[in-house]
N, C-alpha and C positions, 0 to 999 in steps of 0.2 A: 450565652451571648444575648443580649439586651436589643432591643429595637431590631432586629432581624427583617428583614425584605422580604417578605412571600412569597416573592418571583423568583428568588436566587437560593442557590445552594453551596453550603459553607465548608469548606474542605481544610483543615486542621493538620499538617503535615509536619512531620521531623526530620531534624535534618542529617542524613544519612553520615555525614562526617560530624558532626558535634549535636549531641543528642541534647545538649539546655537550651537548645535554639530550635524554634519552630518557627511554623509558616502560615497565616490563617487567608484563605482566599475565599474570595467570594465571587461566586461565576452566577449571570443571569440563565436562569434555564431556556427564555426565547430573548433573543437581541432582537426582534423586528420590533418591540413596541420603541427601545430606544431608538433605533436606524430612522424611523419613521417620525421620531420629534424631532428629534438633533441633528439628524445626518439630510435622508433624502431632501428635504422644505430646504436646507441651503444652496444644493446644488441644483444648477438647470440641467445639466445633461450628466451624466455617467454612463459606461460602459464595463461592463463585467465578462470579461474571456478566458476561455481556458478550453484546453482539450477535452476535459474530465468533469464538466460541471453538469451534464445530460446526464437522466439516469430513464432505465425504460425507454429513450426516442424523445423525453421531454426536459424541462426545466424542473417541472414544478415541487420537486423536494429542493431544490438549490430557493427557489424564489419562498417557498413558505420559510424554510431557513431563514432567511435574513429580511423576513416582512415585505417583500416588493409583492406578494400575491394580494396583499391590501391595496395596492397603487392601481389595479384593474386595468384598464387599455391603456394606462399610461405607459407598460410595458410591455417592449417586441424584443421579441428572440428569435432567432436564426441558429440555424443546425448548417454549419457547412462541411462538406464533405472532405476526408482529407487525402491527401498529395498522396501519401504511399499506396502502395499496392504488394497490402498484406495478402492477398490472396499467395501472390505470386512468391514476395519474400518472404514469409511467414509461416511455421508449423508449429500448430497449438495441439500437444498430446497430453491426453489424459488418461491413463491407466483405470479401468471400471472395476477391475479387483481388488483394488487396491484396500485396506479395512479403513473402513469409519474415524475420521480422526479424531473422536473421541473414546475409541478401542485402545484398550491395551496393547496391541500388537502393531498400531500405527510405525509407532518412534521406530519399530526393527525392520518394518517392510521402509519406510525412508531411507534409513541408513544403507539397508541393501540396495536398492532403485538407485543412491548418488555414488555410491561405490561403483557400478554397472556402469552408470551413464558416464561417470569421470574417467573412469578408465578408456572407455572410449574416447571421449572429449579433448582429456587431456586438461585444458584451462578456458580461458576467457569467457568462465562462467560466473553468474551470480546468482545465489539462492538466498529466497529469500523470507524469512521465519514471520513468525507470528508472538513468538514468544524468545525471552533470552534462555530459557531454562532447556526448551527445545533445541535449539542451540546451541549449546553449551556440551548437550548430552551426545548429540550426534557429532559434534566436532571432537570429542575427546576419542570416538572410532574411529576414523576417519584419519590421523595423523600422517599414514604413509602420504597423502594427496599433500600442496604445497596450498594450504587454505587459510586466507586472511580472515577471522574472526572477530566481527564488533565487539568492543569489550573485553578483547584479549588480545587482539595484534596490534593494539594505536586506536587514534584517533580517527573516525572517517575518513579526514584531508591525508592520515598518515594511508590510510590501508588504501583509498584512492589513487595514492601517489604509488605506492610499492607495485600498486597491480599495472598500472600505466607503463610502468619501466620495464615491467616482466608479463605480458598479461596472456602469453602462449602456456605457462607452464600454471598459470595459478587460478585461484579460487575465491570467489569473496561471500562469504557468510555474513548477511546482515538482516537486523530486523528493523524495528518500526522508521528509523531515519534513513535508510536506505531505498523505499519506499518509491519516493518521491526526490526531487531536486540533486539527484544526477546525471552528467552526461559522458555515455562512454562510446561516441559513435564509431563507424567504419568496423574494421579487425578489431577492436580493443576486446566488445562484448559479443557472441555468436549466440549463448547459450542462457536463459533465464528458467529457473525453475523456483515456482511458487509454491510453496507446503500445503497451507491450506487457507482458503477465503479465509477475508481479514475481519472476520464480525466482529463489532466494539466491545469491550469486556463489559457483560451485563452489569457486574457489581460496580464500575466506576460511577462515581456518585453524578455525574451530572446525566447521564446517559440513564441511570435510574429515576433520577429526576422527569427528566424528557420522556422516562416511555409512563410514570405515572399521567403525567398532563396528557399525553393521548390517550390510554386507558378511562378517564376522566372524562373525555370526549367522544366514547365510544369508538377509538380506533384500536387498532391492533399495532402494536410497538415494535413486531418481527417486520412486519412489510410495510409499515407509515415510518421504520427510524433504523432499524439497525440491517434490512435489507439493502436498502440504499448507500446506507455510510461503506457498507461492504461491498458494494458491488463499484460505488466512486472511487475508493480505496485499490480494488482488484486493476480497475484501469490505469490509474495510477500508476503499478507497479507491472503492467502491461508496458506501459510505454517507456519503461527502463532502456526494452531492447533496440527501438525502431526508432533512432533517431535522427536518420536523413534518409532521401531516396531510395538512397543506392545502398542501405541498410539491408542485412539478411541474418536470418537466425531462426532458433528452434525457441518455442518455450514450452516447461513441462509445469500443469497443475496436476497436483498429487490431491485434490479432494475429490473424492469419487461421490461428495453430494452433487455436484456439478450433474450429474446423471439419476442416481437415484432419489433425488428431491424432487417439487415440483417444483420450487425457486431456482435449480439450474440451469434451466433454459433459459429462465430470464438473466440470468447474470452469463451466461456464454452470450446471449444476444445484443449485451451492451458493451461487450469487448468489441474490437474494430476487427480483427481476424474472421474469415469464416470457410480457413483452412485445416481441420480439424482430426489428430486420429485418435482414435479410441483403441487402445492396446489390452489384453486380455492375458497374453502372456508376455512370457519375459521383456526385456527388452532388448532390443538390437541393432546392431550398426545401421541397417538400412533403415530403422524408425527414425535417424537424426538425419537425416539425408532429406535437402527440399526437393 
C-alpha cells in the first residue's frame, strides 16, 4: 500500500461469502486530532450523554477518546445519579470458585452453573457471551432448555421477537450485539448472566495499534485502554436488565477475576449495583431470590 497515513491502521478483510472480493479499510488509530479540526471549531455547543460513558467516577478515558481533553475548561461534565434503586431491585452474584476463564475447565463449570440456574429459572433469561465459539459450545449441551441462540435461531429482531411472544419458558444466548441496544423491560427479562468481562481482543489491529501509541508514551495499554473499554462495555450489558423503576431482577458474573484481581474492584465499582453475593458453593434457589 503506497502513501499510507501513519496515524491509521489498515485492515485487509475477505469476504466470508465470495472469497475474489475483499475489503481494505482504513481506521485512524486516535479520531481527536480530526474531531478537533473538522468537528468541534464548527459547532458552538454539543452535548455528549449516556448512561455508560463514566469510567472510574470520571470522563476522562471517553474525553481523551475523542480529543475533548485538548478543549481544557471549555469542557463540564456532570455525573447524575440514576432513578432506579438497584440496591433494592437488584442482585449481582458472583461465584469465587468459579475457575479462571482462561482455564480449561471454564466452558464445563459454565455449562453446569446455567443448567442449575435454568432449571430453577426456567426463562426470561439472557446470557451473555464473549465469544461465538463459547456459545456455540455451551448451547449444543444445553438443548433440553428452550434457548434462542445468535447465529443459530434467526436474526436478533427474529430471536427478540420469538422471546417476546414466549419469554416465561425461553432463553436468549447472545454475544457482542446483544450487548448493548436492547429493550426488554417489566416480566419480559428477570434474569442476566454475563460469562466473562468483555476485554477487547488484544490481536484486533486497531486496539493493537492504540495500546502501541500508549506504550510509546509511557502508558500501560491494560489500565489506559483495554481496562476501560471493558469495564464501559460490562455496564453496558449491566443495563440489559434494569430498564425502568419498577424493574427487578438477578444478574450472574461468572468471572471470578472480579475478586481475585486487583482490577475487580474497580470494575464492580463502576457497575451501578452495590447488592452483591459472593457464592462459594453450589448454587441455589434462595441465591435468586431479591
Amino acid at each position: 500500500i503506497e502513501d499510507r497515513l501513519s496515524d491509521h491502521v489498515y485492515i485487509l478483510e475477505r469476504d466470508e461469502h465470495d472469497s475474489d472480493h475483499v475489503k481494505l479499510t482504513a481506521l485512524p488509530v486516535d479520531i481527536g486530532p480530526v474531531m478537533n479540526e473538522f468537528v468541534y471549531p464548527r459547532i458552538e455547543n454539543m452535548i455528549f450523554t449516556s448512561a455508560t460513558l463514566s469510567f472510574a467516577g470520571d470522563f476522562s478515558f471517553f474525553q481523551r477518546g475523542i480529543g475533548l481533553h485538548q478543549l481544557g475548561e471549555k469542557v463540564r461534565s456532570l455525573i447524575v445519579p440514576s432513578p432506579f434503586d438497584y440496591r433494592k431491585n437488584s442482585k449481582v452474584i458472583v461465584p469465587v470458585t468459579f475457575p479462571d476463564p482462561r482455564d480449561n475447565n471454564f466452558t464445563g463449570s459454565l455449562t453446569e452453573f446455567l443448567d442449575q440456574y435454568l432449571s430453577i429459572k426456567k426463562g426470561r433469561t439472557l446470557v451473555l457471551f464473549t465469544s461465538y465459539y463459547m456459545l456455540n459450545e455451551v448451547y449444543g449441551k444445553l438443548q433440553h432448555f428452550d434457548i434462542l441462540a445468535q447465529g443459530i435461531s434467526g436474526s436478533r429482531e427474529s430471536i427478540l421477537r420469538r422471546f417476546k411472544d414466549d419469554p416465561e419458558s425461553k432463553c436468549i444466548f447472545g454475544t457482542d450485539s446483544f450487548w448493548e441496544g436492547i429493550d426488554l423491560p417489566g416480566n419480559l427479562l428477570t434474569s442476566l448472566i454475563i460469562v466473562k468481562i468483555p476485554f477487547p481482543v488484544p490481536t484486533d489491529p486497531l486496539i493493537e495499534a492504540k495500546s502501541e501509541k500508549i506504550e510509546e508514551a509511557g502508558g500501560n495499554p491494560f489500565f489506559n485502554l483495554s481496562l476501560p473499554i471493558a469495564g464501559i462495555k460490562l455496564k453496558q450489558g449491566f443495563g440489559r436488565l434494569i430498564r425502568r423503576k419498577t424493574d427487578t431482577g438477578i444478574i450472574a458474573i461468572l468471572d471470578n477475576r472480579l475478586r481475585t484481581k486487583r482490577y475487580g474492584e474497580t470494575l464492580l465499582s463502576n457497575l451501578p449495583s452495590r447488592n452483591y453475593l459472593f457464592i462459594r458453593d453450589s448454587l441455589k434457589e434462595d441465591d435468586l431470590k431479591l
